[in-house]
C-alpha positions as CSV (number, residue, x, y, z in Angstrom):
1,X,15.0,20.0,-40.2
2,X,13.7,18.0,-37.4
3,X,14.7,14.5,-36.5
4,X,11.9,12.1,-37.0
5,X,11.9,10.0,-33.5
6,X,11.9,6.3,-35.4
7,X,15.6,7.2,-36.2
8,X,16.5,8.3,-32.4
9,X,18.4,6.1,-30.2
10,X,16.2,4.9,-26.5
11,X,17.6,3.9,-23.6
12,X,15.4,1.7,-21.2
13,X,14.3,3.0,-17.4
14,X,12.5,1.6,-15.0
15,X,10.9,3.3,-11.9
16,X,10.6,2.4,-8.0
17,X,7.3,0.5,-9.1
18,X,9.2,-2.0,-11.7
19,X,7.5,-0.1,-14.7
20,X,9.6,0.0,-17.9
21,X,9.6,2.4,-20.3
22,X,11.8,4.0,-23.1
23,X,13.6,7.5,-23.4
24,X,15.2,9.6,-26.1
25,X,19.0,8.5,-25.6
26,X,20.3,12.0,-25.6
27,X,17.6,13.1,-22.5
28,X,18.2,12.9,-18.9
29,X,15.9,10.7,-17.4
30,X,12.8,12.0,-15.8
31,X,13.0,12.0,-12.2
32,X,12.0,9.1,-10.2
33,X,13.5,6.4,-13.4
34,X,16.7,4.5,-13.8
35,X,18.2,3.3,-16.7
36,X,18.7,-0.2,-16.5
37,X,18.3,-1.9,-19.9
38,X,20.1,-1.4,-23.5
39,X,20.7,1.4,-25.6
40,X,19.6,1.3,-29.3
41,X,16.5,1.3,-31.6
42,X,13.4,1.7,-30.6
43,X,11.9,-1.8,-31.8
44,X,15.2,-3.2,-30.1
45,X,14.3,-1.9,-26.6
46,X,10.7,-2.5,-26.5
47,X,11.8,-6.6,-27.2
48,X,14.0,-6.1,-24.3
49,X,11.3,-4.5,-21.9
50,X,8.3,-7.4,-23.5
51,X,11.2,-10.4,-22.5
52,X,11.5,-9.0,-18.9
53,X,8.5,-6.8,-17.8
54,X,6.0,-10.3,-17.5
55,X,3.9,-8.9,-14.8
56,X,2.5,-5.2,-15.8
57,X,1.4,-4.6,-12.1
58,X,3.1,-2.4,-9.9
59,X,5.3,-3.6,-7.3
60,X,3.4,-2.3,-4.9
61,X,0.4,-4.5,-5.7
62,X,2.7,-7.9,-6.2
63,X,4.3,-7.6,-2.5
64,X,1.4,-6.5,-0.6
């Protein structure tokens, strides 16, 4: 029976540009993201990433 992926724990990563997203708990990280914020639900770790992700452009575009 497959796992329905509201029930999975996330972690939260971040990339070189300051973008956040979540990722399965149990995956390695894609290449190029860090994991820098909690593990838990899902709902849990998108408040985390809406309370410190306030400006959605790319670090690249904030410092030049």
């Amino acid at each position: 029976m497959q796992q329905n992926a509201e029930d999975w724990d996330f972690k939260v990563l971040v990339n070189a540009e300051e973008q956040y997203s979540i990722w399965p708990e149990f995956k390695d990280p894609p290449a190029g993201w860090t994991q820098v914020g909690p593990v838990g639900d899902k709902a849990s770790c998108l408040g985390w990433i809406e309370e410190h992700w306030t400006d959605m452009r790319p670090k690249s575009i904030r410092t030049s």
